[in-house]
N, C-alpha and C positions, 0 to 999 in steps of 0.2 A: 513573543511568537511561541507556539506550542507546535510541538514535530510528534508526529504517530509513526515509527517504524514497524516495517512488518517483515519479516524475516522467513522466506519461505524455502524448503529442505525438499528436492525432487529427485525422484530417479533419473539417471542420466539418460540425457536426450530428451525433458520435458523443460528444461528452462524455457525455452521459446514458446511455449503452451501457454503460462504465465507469461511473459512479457507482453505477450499480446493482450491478455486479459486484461493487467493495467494498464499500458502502453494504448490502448486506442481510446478514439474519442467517448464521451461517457457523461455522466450526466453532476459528477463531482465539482467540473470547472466553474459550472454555474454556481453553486454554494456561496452564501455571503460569506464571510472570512476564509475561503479558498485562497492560498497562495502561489502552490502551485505543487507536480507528484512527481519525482523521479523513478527511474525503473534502474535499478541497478545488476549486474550478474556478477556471481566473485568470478576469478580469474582461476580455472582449475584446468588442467590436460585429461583427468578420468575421474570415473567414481560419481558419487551424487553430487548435484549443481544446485548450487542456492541462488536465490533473487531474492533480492530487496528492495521493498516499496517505500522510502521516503517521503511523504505528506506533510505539507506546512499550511499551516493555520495561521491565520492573524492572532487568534486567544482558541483558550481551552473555552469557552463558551462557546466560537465557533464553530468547532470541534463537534462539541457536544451538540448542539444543533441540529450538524448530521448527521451523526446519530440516532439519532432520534425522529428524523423527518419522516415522514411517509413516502417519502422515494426511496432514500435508503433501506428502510425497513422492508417495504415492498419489493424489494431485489431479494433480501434475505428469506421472505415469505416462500417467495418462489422456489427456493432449494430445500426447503423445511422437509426435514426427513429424508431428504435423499445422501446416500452416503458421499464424503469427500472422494473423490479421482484416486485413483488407487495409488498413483504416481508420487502423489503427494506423502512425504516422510515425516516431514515434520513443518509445524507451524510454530510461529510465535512472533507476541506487537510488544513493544513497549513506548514508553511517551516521555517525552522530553520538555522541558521549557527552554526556552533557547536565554542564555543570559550574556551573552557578546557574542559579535560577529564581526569578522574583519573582512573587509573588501577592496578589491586593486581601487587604487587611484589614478585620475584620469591625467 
């Protein structure tokens, strides 16, 4: 399994701006080795709020795939040159291979 996390840094009171963004329906679920996206938010009382996007892949083939598709792309097309939200602090992905996993038993 291949995981893409995305780690996004917002001025407070924009996490919900982002969650929604990944958090609603979209056109990634369909993807062949889609597995599945979590939206996560750390736990903070003040200051800047981060989200985190979770994505799991069947394989880094998958992965790459959409990447690279003409849907994806085409989402990106459309922002091309326009500056990021102002809100937004910082960004950053990194990718993972998944090499065990443990899960409750039934």
């Amino acid at each position: 399994m291949f995981i893409q996390l995305k780690t996004i840094r917002v001025e407070h009171g924009y996490a919900e701006t982002m969650i929604e963004r990944f958090a609603g329906a979209g056109i990634i679920e369909q993807q062949p080795g889609f597995v599945d996206l979590s939206v996560l938010k750390k736990k903070r009382t003040r200051g800047d709020e981060e989200v985190v996007i979770l994505i799991r892949w069947e394989s880094e083939k998958d992965w790459k795939a959409w990447e690279t598709s003409d849907v994806h792309l085409a989402g990106h097309r459309e922002r091309r040159g326009q500056p990021a939200p102002s809100y937004i602090l910082d960004s950053s992905q990194v990718y993972y291979e998944m090499l065990g996993q443990k899960t409750k038993s039934v």
